[in-house]
VOPAGU-2260 file (C-alpha; in pm, 1 decimal, decimal comma):
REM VOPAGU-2260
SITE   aa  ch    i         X         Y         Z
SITE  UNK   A    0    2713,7    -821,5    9344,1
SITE  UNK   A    1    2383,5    -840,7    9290,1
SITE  UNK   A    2    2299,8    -516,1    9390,3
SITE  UNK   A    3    2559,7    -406,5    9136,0
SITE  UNK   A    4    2393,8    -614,9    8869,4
SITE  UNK   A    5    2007,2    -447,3    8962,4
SITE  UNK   A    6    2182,5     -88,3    8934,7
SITE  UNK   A    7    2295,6    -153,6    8647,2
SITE  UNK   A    8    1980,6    -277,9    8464,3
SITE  UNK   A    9    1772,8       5,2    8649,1
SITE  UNK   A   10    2046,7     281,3    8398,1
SITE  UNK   A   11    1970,4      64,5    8142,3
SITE  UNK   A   12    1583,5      77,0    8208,5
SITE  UNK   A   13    1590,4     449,5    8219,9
SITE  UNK   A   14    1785,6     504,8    7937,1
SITE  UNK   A   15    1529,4     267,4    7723,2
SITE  UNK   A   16    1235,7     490,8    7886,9
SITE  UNK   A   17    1375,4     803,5    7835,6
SITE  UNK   A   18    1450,0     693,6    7473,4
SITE  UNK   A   19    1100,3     612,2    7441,5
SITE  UNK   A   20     939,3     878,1    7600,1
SITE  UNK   A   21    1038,7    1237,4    7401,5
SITE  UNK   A   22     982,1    1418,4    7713,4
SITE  UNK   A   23    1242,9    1291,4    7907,5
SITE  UNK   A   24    1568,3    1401,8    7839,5
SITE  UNK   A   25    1883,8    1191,4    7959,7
SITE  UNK   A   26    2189,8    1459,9    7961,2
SITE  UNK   A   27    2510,5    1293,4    8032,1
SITE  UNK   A   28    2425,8     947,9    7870,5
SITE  UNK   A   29    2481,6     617,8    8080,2
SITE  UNK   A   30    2650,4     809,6    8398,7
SITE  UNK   A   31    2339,7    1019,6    8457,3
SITE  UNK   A   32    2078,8     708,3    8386,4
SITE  UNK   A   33    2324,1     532,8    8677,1
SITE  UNK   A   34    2295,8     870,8    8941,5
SITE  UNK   A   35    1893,1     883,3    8845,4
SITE  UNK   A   36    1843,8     470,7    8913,3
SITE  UNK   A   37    2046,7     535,0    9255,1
SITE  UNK   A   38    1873,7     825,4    9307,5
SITE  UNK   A   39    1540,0     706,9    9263,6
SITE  UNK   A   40    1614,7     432,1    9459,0
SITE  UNK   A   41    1684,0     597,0    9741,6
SITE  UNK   A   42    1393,1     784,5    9732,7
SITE  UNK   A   43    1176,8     457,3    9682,5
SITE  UNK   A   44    1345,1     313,2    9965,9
SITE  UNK   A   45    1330,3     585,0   10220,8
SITE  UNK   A   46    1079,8     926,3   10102,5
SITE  UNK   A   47     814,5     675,9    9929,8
SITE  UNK   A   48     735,3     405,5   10175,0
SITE  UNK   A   49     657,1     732,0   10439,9
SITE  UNK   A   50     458,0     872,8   10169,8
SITE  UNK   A   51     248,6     597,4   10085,7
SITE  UNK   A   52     124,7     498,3   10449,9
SITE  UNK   A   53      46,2     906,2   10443,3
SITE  UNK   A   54    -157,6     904,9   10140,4
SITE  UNK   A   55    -304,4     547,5   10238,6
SITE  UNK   A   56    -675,6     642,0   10269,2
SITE  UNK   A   57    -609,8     834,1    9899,3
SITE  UNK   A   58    -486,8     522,2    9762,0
SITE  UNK   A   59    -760,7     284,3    9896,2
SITE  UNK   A   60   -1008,6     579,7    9759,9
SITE  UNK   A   61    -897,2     591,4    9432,4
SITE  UNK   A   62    -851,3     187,1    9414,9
SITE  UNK   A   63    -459,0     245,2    9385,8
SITE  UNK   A   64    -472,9     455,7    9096,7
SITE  UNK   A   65    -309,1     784,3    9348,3
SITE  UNK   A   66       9,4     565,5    9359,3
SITE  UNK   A   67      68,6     627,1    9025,3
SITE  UNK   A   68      78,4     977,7    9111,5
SITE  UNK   A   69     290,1     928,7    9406,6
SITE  UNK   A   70     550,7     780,0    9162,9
SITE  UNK   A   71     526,7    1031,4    8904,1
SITE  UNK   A   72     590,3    1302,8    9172,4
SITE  UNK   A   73     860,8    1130,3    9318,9
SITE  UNK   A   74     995,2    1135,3    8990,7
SITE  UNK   A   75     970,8    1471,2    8975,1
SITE  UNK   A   76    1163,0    1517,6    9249,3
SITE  UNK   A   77    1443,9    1301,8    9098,0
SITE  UNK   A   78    1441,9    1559,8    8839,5
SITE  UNK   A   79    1529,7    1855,5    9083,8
SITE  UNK   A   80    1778,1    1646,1    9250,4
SITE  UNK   A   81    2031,1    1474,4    8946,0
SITE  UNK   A   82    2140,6    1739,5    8674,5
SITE  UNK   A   83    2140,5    1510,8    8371,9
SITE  UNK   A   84    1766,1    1412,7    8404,7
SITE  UNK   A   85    1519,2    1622,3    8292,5
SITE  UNK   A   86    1101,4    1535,5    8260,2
SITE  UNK   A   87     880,5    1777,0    8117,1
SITE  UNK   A   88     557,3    1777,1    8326,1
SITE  UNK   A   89     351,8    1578,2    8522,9
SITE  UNK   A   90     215,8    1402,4    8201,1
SITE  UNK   A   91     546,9    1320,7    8079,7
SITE  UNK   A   92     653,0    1154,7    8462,2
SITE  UNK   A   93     333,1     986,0    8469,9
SITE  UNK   A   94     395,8     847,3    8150,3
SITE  UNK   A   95     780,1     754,7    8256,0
SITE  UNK   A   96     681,2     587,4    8559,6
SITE  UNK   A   97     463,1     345,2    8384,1
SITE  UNK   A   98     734,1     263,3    8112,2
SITE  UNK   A   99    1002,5     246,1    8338,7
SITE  UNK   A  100     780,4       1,3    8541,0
SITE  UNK   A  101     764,7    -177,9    8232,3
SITE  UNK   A  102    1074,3    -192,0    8074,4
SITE  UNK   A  103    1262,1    -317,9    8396,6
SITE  UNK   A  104    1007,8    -596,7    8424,7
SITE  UNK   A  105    1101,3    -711,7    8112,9
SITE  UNK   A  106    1464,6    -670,4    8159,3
SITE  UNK   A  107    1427,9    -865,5    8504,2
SITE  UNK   A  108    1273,5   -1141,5    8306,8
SITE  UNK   A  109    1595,0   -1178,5    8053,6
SITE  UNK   A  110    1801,1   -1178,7    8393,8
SITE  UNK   A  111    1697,2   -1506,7    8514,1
């Protein structure tokens, strides 16, 4: 259930970020923030963790600041793979990444 519970307040996370951010578009309302939080999931739990022992020497380079550009290109890649969601650059991805982080930090706060 309480995967059920973190889904949920991932959607609700990216629908506050992509209201936030003007360019990110959320087609489809809640049922496309839901397919883009499982999504992106999946792709944190799976593509990224591959990625990021990869790009290690990068990340220790830059002092971590190249995993913020691992996320915003991973959410990129979200936006080739679910319909509704739409980013319009890197910029924009960076930029969601960061408020996304955000926003479901606070939410997870209210949860407990």
């Amino acid at each position: 259930m309480s995967l059920v519970i973190n889904w949920v307040i991932s959607g609700i996370a990216i629908v506050i970020a992509a209201y936030l951010l003007p360019g990110v578009k959320l087609q489809g309302g809640f049922k496309a923030a839901l397919l883009t939080a499982l999504v992106l999931g999946l792709i944190n739990a799976f593509i990224k963790p591959v990625l990021s022992l990869l790009t290690l020497p990068l990340t220790i380079l830059t002092l971590g600041l190249f995993s913020l550009v691992l996320n915003a290109l991973l959410i990129m890649l979200v936006t080739k793979i679910v319909p509704g969601f739409q980013v319009q650059g890197f910029w924009w991805a960076l930029a969601f990444s960061v408020v996304l982080t955000l926003v479901n930090w606070v939410l997870s706060v209210f949860r407990q």
